[in-house]
N, C-alpha and C positions, 0 to 999 in steps of 0.2 A: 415070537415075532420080533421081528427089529423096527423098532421106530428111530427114524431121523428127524431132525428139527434143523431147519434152514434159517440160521440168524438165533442160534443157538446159545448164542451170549449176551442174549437180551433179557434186560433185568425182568422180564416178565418170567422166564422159563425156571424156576422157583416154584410161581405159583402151579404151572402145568406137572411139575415133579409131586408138588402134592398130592394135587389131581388123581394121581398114574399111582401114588402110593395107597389113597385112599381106595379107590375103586380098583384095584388090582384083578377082582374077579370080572368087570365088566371087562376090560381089557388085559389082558394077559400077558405081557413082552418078557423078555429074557434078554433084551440089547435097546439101550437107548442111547443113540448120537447124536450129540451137540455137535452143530458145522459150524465155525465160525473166522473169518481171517484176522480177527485181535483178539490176541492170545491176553492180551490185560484186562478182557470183555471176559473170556471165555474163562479161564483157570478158577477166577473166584465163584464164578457163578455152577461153572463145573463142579466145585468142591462141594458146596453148598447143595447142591442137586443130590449128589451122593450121601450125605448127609440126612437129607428127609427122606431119601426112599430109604435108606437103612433103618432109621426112626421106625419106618410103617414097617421095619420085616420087608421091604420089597427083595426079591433077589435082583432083579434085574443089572448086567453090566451097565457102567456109565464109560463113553469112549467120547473123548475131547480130540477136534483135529479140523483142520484148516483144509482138507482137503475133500472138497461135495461130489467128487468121483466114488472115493473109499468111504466117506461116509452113508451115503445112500445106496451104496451097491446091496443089493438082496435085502430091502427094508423093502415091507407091507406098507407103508404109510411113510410119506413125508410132509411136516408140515412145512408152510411158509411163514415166516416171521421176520420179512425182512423190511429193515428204513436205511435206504442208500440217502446218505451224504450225512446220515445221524441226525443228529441233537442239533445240529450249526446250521444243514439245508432246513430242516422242520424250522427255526429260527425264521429265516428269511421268507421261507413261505407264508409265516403270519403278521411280517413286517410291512413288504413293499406293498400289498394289494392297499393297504389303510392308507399310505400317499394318493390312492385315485377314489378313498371314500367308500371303501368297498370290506367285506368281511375280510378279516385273517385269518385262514383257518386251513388246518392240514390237510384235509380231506375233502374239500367243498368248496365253491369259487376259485379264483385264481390259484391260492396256492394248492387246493386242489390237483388242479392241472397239472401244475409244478410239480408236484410230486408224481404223478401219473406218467410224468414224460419223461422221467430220469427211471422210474420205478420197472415201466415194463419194459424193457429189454435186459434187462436184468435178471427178472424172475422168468421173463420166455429162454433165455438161454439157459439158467440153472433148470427149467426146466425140461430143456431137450438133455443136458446130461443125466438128472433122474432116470429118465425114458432110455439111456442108453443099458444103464447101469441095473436099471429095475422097472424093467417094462411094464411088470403087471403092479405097479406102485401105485396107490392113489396119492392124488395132492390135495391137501385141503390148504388152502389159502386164507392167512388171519395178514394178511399184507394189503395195508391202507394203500388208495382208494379200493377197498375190497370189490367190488361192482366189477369195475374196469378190468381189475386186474384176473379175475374169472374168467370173466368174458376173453380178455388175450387168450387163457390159456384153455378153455374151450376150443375158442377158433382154431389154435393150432393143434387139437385133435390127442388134446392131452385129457387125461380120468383126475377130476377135478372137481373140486365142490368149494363154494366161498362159506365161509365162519365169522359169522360177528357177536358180540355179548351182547349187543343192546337188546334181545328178544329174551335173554334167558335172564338175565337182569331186572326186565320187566315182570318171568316168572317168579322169578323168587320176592321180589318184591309184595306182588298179590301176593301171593300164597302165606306170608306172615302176614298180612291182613286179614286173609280168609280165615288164617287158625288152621292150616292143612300143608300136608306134604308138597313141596313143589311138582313133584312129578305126578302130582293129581292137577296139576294147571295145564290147560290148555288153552293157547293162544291164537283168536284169529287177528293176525301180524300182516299187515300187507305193506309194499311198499318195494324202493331199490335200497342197495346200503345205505345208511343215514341218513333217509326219507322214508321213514317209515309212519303207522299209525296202528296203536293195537283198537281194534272195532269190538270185541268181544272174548269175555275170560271166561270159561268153562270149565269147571271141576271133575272128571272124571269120578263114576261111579267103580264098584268096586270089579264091575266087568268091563269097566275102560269104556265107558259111553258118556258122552259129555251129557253135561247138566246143563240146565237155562243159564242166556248169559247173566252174567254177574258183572257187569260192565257198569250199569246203571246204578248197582248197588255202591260199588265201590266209590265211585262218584257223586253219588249223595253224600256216603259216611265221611269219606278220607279224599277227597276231594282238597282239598286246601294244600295236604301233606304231598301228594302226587305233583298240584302244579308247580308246587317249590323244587320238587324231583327235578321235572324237565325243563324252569324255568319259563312259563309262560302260563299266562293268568288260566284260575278255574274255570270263570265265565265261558274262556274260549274251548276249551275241552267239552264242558256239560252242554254248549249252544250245538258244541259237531257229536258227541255222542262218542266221542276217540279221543284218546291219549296219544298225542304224538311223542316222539322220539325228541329226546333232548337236541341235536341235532335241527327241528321244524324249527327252534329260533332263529338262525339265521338266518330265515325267510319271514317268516312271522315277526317279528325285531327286528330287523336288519340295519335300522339306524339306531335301534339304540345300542344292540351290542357293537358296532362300530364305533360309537363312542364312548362304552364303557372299556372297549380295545385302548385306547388309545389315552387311556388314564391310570391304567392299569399293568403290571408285568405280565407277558404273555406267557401262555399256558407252554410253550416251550421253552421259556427261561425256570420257568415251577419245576416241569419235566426235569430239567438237566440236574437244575440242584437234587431233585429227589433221585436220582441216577446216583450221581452223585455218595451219597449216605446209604445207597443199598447197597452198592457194591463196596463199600467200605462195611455195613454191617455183615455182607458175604465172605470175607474175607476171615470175619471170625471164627476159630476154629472148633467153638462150642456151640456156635449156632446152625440147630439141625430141625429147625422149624421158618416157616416163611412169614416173615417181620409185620409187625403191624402196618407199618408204613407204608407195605408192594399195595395195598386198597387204596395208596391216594397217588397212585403211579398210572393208575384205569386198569382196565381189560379185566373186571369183576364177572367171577365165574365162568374167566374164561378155561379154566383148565377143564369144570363138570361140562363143556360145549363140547370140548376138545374133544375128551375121551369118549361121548356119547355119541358124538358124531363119526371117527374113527370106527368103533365098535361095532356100530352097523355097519360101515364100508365091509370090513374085514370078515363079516359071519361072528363078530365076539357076543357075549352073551348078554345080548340084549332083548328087552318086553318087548312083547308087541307092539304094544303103546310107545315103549319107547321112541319105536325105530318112524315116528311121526316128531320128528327134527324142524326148527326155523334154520333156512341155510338159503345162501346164495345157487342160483339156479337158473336154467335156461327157463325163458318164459313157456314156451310151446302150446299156446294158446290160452293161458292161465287167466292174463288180462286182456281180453282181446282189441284194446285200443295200440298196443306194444307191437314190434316186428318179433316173432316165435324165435326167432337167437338172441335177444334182450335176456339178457339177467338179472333177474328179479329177488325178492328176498322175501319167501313165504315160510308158511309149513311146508312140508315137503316127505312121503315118507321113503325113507333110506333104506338101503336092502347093497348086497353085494354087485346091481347091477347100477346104484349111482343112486341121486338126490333125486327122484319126480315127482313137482309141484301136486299138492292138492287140489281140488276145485274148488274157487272160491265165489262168497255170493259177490252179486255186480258192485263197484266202486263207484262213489258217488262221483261225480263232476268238480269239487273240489279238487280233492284227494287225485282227482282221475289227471285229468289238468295238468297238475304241477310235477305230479310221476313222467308224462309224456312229453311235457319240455326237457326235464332232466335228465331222461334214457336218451332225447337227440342229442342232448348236449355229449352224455358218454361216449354215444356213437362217435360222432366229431373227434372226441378227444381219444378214442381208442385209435384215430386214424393218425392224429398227429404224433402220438406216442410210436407207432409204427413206422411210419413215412417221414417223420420232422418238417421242417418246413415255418418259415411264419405265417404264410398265409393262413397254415392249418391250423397253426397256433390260435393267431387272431380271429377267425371261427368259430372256433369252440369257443374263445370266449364269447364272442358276441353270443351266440345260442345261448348260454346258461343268466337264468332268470335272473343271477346276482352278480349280471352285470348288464347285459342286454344293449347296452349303448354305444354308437359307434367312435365319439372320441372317447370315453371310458378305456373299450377294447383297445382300441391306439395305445394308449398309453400303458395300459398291463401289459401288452404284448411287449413293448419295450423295453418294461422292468422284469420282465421273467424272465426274457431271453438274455439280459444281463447279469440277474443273477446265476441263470443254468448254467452258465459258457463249461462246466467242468464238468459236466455232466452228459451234457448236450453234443457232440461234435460237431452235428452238420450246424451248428448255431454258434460256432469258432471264425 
């Protein structure tokens, strides 16, 4: 099978080549395509790719090329991995929103948006040329804001599934605290992209039947170690009975990590420098392992998501158990306080005809709450990404809980659409 990767010179696509080397039998390829249009992104990272898969004995070819026609033509699978405007828009999206008192952050609130409104039309057109090229291709989508960006490519009637690590992250996590194999964890995960909450951790038996939760356990013992995880106090976890996603602090804290924003280097100035010393450690021509350093880059475990995820799309050889995946997903009455085309980010089990949500027990009125403000805000914002417009702008932000206020809105509306102008056309 041919795998493509879209944004293929992404200092992440290393750790995914390990992935691919390690589990060779859950996934099988014989061609993998980095797509990328900077050839100073792509060459070293290229090299370096070819490097670990030869390490693991993989055979598969490695093909480097700027062109997402000839790359993806006749690929089983393409992922998405793409950040339009790089390291310098990620920059400004965690800048201007702290001038109106508000989070900075690439995926969530204003610069959320931001990124959301340059992002999809980018991935919906690379995505109609996949479809021309490799009709029967699945997309799995690792392209922040993941939620929205699904949901686009949903809509327009594309075989599509969204992929985030924070769920398999939280796996592996438990599971060195249980003393057991990760893939004996199972996760009830509920939530949209980075709103999420794990409610109960299950151990699978040796016939793939979960055990009582273990939730409450973990949370007596190692309770202290988890809330430093996700940054936010123990009391607050063991009072709701859920581990939220690192992610619930900028709801949950909201003023104070705005103010530790704003004392601090932002997480995309850390980024670039760490960008920076990978692709110069890339470049070495003895280096045929992925550097300690890609773990303080993020996207931890996201290569075992990748390939597991893939693997059921495709018929590759994966458990039964396996093919019961956290992915992004059409709701279809999962939560039934949501509209059934919302994208949602549950278990789900995977098979060659797509991601279908599991059934889950009912969601508390917290949790419940703060999901169904944040899928209208998406809505909103999937329409201004589509249509442009300030009004549509201004909108969306008012909708989303971490902003809500009408000169607030004013004023982010102002500074987004001043710094998008390059991005944005109709906002020229």
């Amino acid at each position: 099978m041919k795998l493509a990767v879209v944004g293929g010179g992404s200092t992440y696509t290393p750790e995914l080549a390990d992935g691919l080397g390690r589990l060779s039998q859950t996934l099988p390829i014989d061609e993998l395509v980095l797509v990328d249009p900077s050839a100073e992104r792509l060459e070293p990272v290229g090299a370096v790719v070819r490097r670990i898969l030869a390490r693991h004995g993989h055979p598969a070819r490695v093909t480097l090329t700027s062109d997402l026609d000839a790359g993806a033509e006749g690929a089983g699978a393409v992922l998405f991995q793409l950040r339009v405007g790089g390291q310098e828009a990620r920059a400004q999206d965690e800048a201007w929103p702290l001038d109106c008192g508000c989070v900075g952050q690439e995926t969530t609130g204003a610069g959320g948006l931001a990124k959301a409104l340059r992002t999809v039309p980018v991935v919906l057109d690379a995505a109609e040329r996949v479809r021309r090229v490799a009709p029967d291709a699945w997309i799995v989508d690792f392209t922040n804001p993941v939620g929205i960006v699904t949901r686009a490519l949903l809509d327009a009637g594309h075989r599509a599934v969204g992929l985030c690590n924070v769920a398999i992250g939280f796996q592996r996590r438990f599971a060195g605290l249980l003393g057991v194999a990760p893939e004996r964890v199972r996760l009830d995960h509920v939530g949209l992209n980075h709103l999420t909450w794990e409610r109960g951790v299950h151990v699978l038996d040796d016939k793939g039947v979960p055990g009582p939760d273990l939730l409450p356990l973990l949370l007596a013992e190692h309770g202290p170690e988890i809330a430093a995880d996700v940054e936010l106090p123990v009391d607050l976890m063991r009072g709701q009975g859920t581990v939220p996603s690192y992610y619930l602090r900028y709801f949950y804290a909201h003023d104070a990590v705005v103010s530790g924003q704003r004392h601090t280097a932002s997480r995309a100035e850390e980024v670039a420098a760490i960008e920076r010393e990978l692709l110069a450690l890339y470049a070495d021509p003895a280096l045929d392992t992925k550097p300690a350093l890609l773990e303080r880059r993020g996207g931890a475990y996201y290569s075992e998501a990748a390939v597991a995820l893939v693997a059921a799309l495709v018929g590759g050889d994966v458990a039964a158990g396996d093919r019961v995946q956290v992915a992004d997903v059409r709701n279809r009455g999962t939560l039934p306080f949501l509209p059934d085309d919302a994208v949602i980010e549950v278990p789900a089990l995977v098979d060659a005809r797509g991601a279908t949500p599991l059934p889950l027990a009912p969601v508390g009125p917290l949790q419940a709450g703060l999901i169904a403000h944040v899928a209208a805000y998406e809505e909103l914002a999937l329409d201004a990404a589509l249509r442009g417009g300030r009004d549509r702008v201004f909108t969306a932000l008012l909708a989303h809980p971490l902003v809500g206020q009408y000169d607030i809105a004013e004023a982010l509306t102002d500074r987004l659409l001043a710094a998008g102008k390059e991005y944005l056309p109709w906002a020229r």
